[in-house]
C-alpha positions in Angstrom: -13.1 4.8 13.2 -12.9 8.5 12.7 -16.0 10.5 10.8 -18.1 7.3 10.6 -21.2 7.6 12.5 -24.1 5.8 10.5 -24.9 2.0 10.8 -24.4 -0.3 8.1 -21.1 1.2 7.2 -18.8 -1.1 4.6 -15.3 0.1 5.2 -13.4 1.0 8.3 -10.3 3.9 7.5 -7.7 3.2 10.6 -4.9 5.8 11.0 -1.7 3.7 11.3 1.4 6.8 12.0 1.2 8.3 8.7 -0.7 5.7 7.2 -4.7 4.9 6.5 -5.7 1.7 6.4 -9.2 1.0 4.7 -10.5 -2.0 6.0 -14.1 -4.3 4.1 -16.3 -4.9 7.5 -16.2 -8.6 5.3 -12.6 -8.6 6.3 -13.5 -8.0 10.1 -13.1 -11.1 12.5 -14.0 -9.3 15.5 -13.4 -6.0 17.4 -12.3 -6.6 21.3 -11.1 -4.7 24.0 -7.9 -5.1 26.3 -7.0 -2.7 28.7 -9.4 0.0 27.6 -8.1 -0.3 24.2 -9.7 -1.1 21.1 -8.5 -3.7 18.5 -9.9 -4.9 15.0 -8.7 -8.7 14.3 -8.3 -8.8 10.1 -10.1 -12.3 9.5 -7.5 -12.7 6.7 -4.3 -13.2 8.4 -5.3 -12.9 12.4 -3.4 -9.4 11.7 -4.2 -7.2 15.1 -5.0 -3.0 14.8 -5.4 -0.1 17.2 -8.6 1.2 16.8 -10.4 4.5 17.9 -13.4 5.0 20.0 -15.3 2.4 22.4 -16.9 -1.2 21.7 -20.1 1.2 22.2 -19.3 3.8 19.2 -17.9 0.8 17.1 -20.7 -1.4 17.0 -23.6 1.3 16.1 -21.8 1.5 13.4 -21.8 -2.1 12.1 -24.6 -3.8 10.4 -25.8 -5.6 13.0 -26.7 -8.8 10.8 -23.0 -9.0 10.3 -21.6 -8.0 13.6 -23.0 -9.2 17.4 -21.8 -7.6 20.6 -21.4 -11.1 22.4 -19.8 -9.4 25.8 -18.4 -6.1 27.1 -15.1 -7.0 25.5 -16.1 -8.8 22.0 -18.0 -7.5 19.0 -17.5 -10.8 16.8 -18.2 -11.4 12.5 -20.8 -13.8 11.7 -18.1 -14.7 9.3 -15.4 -15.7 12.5 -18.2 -18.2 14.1 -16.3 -21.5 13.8 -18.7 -23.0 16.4 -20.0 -22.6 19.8 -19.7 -24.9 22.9 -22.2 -25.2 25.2 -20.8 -25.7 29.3 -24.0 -25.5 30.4 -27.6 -23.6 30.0 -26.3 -20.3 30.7 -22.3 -20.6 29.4 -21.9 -20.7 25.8 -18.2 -20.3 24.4 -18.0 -18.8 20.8 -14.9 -20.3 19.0 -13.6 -17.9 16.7 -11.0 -18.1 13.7 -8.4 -16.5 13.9 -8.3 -17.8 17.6 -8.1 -14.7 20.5 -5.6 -15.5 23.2 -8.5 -15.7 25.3 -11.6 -17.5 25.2 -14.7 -15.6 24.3 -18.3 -16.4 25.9 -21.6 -14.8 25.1 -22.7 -13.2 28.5 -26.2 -15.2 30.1 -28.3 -11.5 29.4 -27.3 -12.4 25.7 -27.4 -15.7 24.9 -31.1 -15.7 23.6 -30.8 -12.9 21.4 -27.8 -14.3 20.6 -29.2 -17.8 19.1 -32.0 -15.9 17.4 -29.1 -14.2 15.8 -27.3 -16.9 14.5 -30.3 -18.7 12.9 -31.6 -15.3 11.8 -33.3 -15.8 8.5 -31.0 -12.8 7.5 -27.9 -14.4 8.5 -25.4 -14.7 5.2 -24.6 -18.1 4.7 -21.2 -19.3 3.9 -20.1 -22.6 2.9 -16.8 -23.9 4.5 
């Protein structure tokens, strides 16, 4: 994520060896993190890449009616949202596609801001 600092940004260059990889933010599942390690999850074909810099630097960086920081480890696409399950008041799952190994829950300090997120008037719709 190299020499990208404002928000709103539309492509992502990744360094791949000898490589760049120019990634559309529309082709973005979600961003997580795994033993202090950043990944980018290409919606398209569940494809997994190293990426530079923290969850932190990543996000300011996305539009943030596209992208929501759901936990310390996910940053998840509007576009990924299959559906969410509710366990109870404060334990929401987010089901994602392409499916993480893990399962991903939006932490209790965010699932308010989280909800007005998802029904945000600004929200791009998508039909299945």
């Amino acid at each position: 994520m190299d020499g990208a600092a404002k928000r709103n940004c539309r492509r992502v260059i990744l360094r791949k060896g000898e490589e760049y990889i120019i990634f559309r933010t529309i082709d973005i599942a979600y961003f997580y993190l795994e033993n202090k390690t950043c990944f980018l999850v290409d919606i398209r074909n569940g494809n997994e890449h190293k990426v530079s810099g923290s969850l932190r630097d990543i996000f300011e960086m996305l539009d943030p009616v596209e992208f929501y920081r759901v936990n310390k480890n996910y940053i998840v696409s509007i576009r990924a949202i299959i559906s969410l399950k509710c366990w109870d008041v404060n334990k929401v799952e987010v089901i994602l596609m392409p499916q993480p190994t893990e399962r991903v829950y939006v932490s209790q300090l965010r699932i308010s801001s989280f909800k007005e997120w998802i029904e945000s008037e600004n929200a791009p719709l998508y039909e299945l």
